[in-house]
Every structure is written in C-alpha cells, then in structure tokens.
C-alpha positions in Angstrom: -24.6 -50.9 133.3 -25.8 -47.3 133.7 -27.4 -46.3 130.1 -27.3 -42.5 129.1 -28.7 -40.2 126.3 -26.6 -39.0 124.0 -27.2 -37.1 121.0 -25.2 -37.0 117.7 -25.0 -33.5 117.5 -24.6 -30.8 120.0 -26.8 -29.0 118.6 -30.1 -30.7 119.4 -29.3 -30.7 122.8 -28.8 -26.8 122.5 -32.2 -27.1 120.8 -33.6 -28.6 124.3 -31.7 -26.0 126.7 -33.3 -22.7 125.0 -36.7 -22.8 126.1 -35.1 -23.1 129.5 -32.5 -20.7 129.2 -35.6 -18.5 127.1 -37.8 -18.5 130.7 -34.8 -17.6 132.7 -33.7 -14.8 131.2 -37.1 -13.5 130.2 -38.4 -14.2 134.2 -35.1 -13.2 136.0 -32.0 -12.0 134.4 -33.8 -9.7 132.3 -35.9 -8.3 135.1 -33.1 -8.0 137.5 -30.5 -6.5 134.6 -33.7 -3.9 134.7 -34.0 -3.6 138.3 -30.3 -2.7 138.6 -30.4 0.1 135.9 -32.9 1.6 137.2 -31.9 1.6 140.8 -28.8 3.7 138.8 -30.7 6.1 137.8 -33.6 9.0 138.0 -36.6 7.3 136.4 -39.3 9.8 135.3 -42.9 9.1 136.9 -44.8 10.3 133.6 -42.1 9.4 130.9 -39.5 10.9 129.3 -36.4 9.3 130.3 -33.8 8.3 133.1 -31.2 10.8 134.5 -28.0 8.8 135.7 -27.2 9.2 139.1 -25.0 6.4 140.7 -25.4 5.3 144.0 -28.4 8.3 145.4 -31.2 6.1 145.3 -29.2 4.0 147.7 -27.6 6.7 149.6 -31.3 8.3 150.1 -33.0 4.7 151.1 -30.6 4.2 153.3 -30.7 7.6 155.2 -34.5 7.3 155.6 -35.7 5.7 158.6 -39.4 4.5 157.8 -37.2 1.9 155.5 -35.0 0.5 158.5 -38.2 0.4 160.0 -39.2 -1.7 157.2 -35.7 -4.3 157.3 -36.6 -4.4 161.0 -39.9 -5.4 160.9 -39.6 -8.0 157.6 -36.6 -9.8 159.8 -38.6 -10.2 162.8 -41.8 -11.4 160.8 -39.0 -14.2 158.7 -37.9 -15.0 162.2 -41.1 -15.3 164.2 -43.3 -16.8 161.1 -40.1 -19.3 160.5 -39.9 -20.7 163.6 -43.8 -21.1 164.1 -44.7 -23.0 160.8 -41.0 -25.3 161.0 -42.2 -26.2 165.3 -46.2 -26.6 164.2 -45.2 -28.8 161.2 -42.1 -30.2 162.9 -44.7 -31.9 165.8 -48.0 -32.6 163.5 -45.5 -35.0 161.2 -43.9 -36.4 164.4 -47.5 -37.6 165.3 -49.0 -38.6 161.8 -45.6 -40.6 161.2 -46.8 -43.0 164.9 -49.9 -43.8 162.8 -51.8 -42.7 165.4 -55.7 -42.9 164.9 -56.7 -40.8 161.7 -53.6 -40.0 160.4 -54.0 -40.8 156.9 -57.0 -38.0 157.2 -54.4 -35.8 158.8 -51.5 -36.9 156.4 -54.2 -35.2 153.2 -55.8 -32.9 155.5 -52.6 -30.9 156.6 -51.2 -30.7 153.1 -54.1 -28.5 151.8 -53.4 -25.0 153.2 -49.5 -24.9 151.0 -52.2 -25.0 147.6 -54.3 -22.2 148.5 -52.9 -18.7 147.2 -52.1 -16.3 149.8 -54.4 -13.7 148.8 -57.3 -16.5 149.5 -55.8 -17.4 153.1 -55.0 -13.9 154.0 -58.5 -13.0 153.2 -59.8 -15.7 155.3 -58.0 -14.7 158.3 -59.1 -11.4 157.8 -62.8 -12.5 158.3 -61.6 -15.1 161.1 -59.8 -12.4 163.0 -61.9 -9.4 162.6 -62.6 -7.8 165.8 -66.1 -7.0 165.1 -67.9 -10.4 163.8 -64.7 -13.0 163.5 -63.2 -15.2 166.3 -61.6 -12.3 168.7 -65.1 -10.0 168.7 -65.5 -13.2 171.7 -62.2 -11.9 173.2 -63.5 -8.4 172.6 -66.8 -8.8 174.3 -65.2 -10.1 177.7 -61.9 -7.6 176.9 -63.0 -4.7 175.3 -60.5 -3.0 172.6 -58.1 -5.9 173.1 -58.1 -7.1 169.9 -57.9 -4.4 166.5 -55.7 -4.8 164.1 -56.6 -1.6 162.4 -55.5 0.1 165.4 -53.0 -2.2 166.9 -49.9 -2.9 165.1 -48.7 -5.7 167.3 -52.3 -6.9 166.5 -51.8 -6.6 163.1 -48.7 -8.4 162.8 -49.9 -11.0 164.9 -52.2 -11.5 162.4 -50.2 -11.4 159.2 -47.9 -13.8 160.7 -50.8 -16.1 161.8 -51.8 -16.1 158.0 -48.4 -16.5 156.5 -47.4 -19.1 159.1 -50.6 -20.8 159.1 -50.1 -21.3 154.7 -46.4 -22.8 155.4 -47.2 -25.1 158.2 -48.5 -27.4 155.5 -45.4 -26.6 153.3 -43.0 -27.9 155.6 -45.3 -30.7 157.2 -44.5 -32.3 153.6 -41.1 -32.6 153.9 -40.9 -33.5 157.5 -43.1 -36.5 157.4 -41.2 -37.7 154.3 -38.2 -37.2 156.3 -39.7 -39.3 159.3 -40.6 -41.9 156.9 -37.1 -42.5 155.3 -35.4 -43.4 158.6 -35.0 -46.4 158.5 -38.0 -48.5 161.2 -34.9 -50.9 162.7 -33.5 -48.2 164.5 -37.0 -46.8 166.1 -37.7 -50.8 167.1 -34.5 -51.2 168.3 -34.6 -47.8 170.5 -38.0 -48.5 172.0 -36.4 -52.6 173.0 -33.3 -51.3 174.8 -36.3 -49.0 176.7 -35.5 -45.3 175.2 -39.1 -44.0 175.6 -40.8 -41.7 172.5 -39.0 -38.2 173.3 -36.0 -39.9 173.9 -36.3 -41.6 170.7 -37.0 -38.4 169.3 -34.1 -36.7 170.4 -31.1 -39.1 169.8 -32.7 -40.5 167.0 -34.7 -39.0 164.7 -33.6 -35.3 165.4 -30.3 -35.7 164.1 -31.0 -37.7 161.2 -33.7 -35.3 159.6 -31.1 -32.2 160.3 -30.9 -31.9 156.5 -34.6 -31.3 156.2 -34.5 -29.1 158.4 -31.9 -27.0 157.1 -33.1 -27.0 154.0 -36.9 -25.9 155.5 -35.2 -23.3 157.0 -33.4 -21.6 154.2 -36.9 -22.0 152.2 -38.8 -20.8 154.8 -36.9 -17.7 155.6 -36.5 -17.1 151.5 -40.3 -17.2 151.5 -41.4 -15.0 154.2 -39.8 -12.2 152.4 -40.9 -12.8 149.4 -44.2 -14.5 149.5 -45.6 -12.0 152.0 -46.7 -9.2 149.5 -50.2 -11.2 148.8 -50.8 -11.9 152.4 -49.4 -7.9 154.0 -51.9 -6.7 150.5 -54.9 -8.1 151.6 -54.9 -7.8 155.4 -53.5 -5.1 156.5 -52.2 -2.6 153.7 -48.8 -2.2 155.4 -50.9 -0.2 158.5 -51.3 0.8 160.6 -48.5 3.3 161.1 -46.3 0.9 159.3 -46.3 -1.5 161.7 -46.9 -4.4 158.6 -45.0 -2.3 155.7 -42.9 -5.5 155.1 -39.7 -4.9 152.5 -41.9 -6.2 149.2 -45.3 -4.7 150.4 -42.6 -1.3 150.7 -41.4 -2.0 147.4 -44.9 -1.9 145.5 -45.9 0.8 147.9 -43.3 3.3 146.9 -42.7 2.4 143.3 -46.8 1.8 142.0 -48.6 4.6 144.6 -45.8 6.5 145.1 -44.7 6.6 141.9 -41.1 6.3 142.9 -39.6 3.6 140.5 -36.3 4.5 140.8 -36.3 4.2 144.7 -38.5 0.8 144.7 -36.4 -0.7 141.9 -33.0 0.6 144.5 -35.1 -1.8 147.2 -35.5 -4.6 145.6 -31.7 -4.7 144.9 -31.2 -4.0 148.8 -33.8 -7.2 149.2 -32.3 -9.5 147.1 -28.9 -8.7 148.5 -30.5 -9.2 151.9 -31.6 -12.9 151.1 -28.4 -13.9 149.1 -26.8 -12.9 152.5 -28.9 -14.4 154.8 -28.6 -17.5 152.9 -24.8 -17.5 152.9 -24.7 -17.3 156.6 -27.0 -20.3 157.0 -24.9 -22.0 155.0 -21.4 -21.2 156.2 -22.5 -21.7 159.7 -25.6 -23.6 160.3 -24.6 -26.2 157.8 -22.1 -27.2 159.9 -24.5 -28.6 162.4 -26.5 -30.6 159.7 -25.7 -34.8 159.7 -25.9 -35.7 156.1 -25.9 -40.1 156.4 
C-alpha cells in the first residue's frame, strides 16, 4: 500500500508552499503585472511619472515596420535553429544508443555544450567564425568577401543560428538518447530477426514510439530560441547589420535600455509573450495529435 504525507494542520503545508509561491510571484507575476502597466501607459525616460494611454504603444509597434521585420526574422531563426539542433541531436543519439565504438565518450562529450552560458558559446563562435583570423578567413582567402558577417546579414544570421543551434544540440541529445534507451530491446531484436534492416527499424519502430520526446523537444526548443537568444544576438552581432539579427528580445532591450523607450519595449514583451503562448497552443491543438503516447 501506497504511503502518503500528511500533515495535521493545513497550515504547515501553507508554510511549505510560500517560498514557492514567494519566487513566483517575485520572478513572474510581479514582473509581468509590471510589464502590462506599463505597456498601458507613457513611461517618462528621466522620471516623473506615467501618462495613461491605452492601447498606443501597441497601435504604434504595430504600425512600424522595422518591428515586423523583427517577428519575421525571430520566426525564421525559431524555425531554422529548431529544426537543426532537434535533426543533429535526433541522429547523434540514434548512433551512441547502437553502442557503436566510443560512445560512452560521445554520450559525456555531447552533453557539454547545453552547460556553457550563451554569452560564452556566442563568443566562441565569434572567434571561430570571424572572417579575418577564424575558420572562414580559409573560405575567404580562396573566395574573397564571401564570408562577413558585419556586412552580410545572411552571414550574420547564419552565424547566430550556428551558435544557438550548436548550444541546444546537446540539450535535446539528452532527451533523445533517454528516449532510445527506454524502448524496450525485444522489439529492436525482434525487428532485426524477421530481417527489418537499421533505417527500417528506425522508421516503424523507434520513430513513433519517441514521438512524445519529440513533441515535447519541440515546444522547448521553439520556447527557447525566442527567449534564450538575447545572450547569443548580444554578443555576436548587436542585432546588425541593418537589422538583419534584431531578434524580438535583443529588440526589446534595444529600444527600452538604449533607446530609452520603456513603455514601447515593455508593449513588446507583452506582444512576445503572447506570441509563444500562441505558438504553443497550436502545437498542441494540432501537432499533439500526431504524437503516440504507449
């Protein structure tokens, strides 16, 4: 028989809830009730006040096209950086999970780059893609001006997504290898007997049952890449050049701590969380339904 805690009075387990309930609303409902005032209203760069004016910070965010630039820009990094670091992790667990030679070194190895901060990685990859001393200044010597991210903004956001995807390859290779490892071995041995070779074993097999890893990856992933950017964008690139990088977040802390605009940043960040809670409704109302929970 199942034992469980109980407590005499319901007040010590009150007692154990508020530090819990302290950190959330301190860290989040706090910050966002703050957010959402002051997206409501005028906030005065040097003090002295707010001015209430409804919806115009939304109305004037929304009218301005360097900030759908922005949206653009931030979905087609969540997409392209998504689908990189889910595929790269996806395969490297699918081959360390065949205990193939060294894969306890790979199993430790790949894990690493999830635990270093993005401001370290980003400025790694900044030395490792520099066009004058780093990797590409090879490309660069046989192809001239092919490679600059300070003046390329395809270049630049090659290499922002390079760094972000390259950080959450190591993320997701986690789960998927524990997901490889939970199916159950019967089923592979049994497979490879009745002659189904490794990618047929792959696809009819163990595809559909790690479906909920996935998902789950997925809706992570995609909730990362917009909000976990900022370090990366910060470091590399600045949000240049032209724009080409100025992510939603990195536009956020642009406008509201250089430009001074508090009001306006603090209107974006209710846009951006908006944008996630949606995004992450539509995976689940539609994608879900593709997922094969056993």
């Amino acid at each position: 028989m199942e034992k469980r805690v109980t407590f005499n009075k319901w007040s010590v387990g009150i007692l154990f809830a508020v530090p819990q309930l302290l950190l959330i609303f301190t860290f989040f409902y706090w910050p966002a009730g703050q957010a959402i005032f002051w997206s409501l209203t005028l906030q005065q760069p040097w003090g002295g006040g707010n001015i209430w004016v409804g919806l115009d910070n939304f109305r004037s965010i929304l009218a301005n096209s360097d900030y759908w630039n922005s949206v653009t820009i931030s979905i087609a990094f969540a997409a392209i950086s998504t689908a990189i670091s889910m595929v790269v992790a996806l395969i490297l667990a699918a081959l360390t999970d065949r205990q193939l030679r060294g894969s306890k070194i790979y199993r430790v190895v790949l894990i690493w780059p999830y635990g270093i901060a993005a401001p370290a990685s980003a400025m790694a990859f900044r030395f490792i893609l520099a066009p004058e001393a780093g990797f590409m200044s090879i490309v660069n010597h046989y192809w001239p001006g092919f490679w600059d991210p300070g003046l390329d903004g395809n270049a630049a956001m090659a290499s922002v997504i390079a760094a972000f995807s390259w950080k959450y390859i190591g993320y997701s290779f986690i789960f998927f290898l524990a997901a490889f490892q939970a199916i159950p071995r019967s089923l592979i041995e049994a497979a490879a007997i009745d002659g189904s070779g490794v990618l047929r074993r792959f696809r009819d097999i163990q595809f559909p049952l790690i479906t909920p890893t996935i998902f789950f990856l997925l809706v992570i992933n995609i909730t990362e890449s917009f909000q976990d950017s900022f370090g990366i964008v910060d470091i590399m690139t600045s949000g240049g050049p032209h724009n080409s990088t100025n992510l939603m977040v990195y536009k956020i802390y642009s406008d509201g701590f250089k430009g001074l605009d508090f009001s306006g940043a603090a209107a974006q960040s209710i846009i951006l969380m908006l944008l996630i809670v949606l995004l992450t409704i539509f995976q689940f109302r539609f994608i879900e339904k593709r997922v094969h929970y056993r």
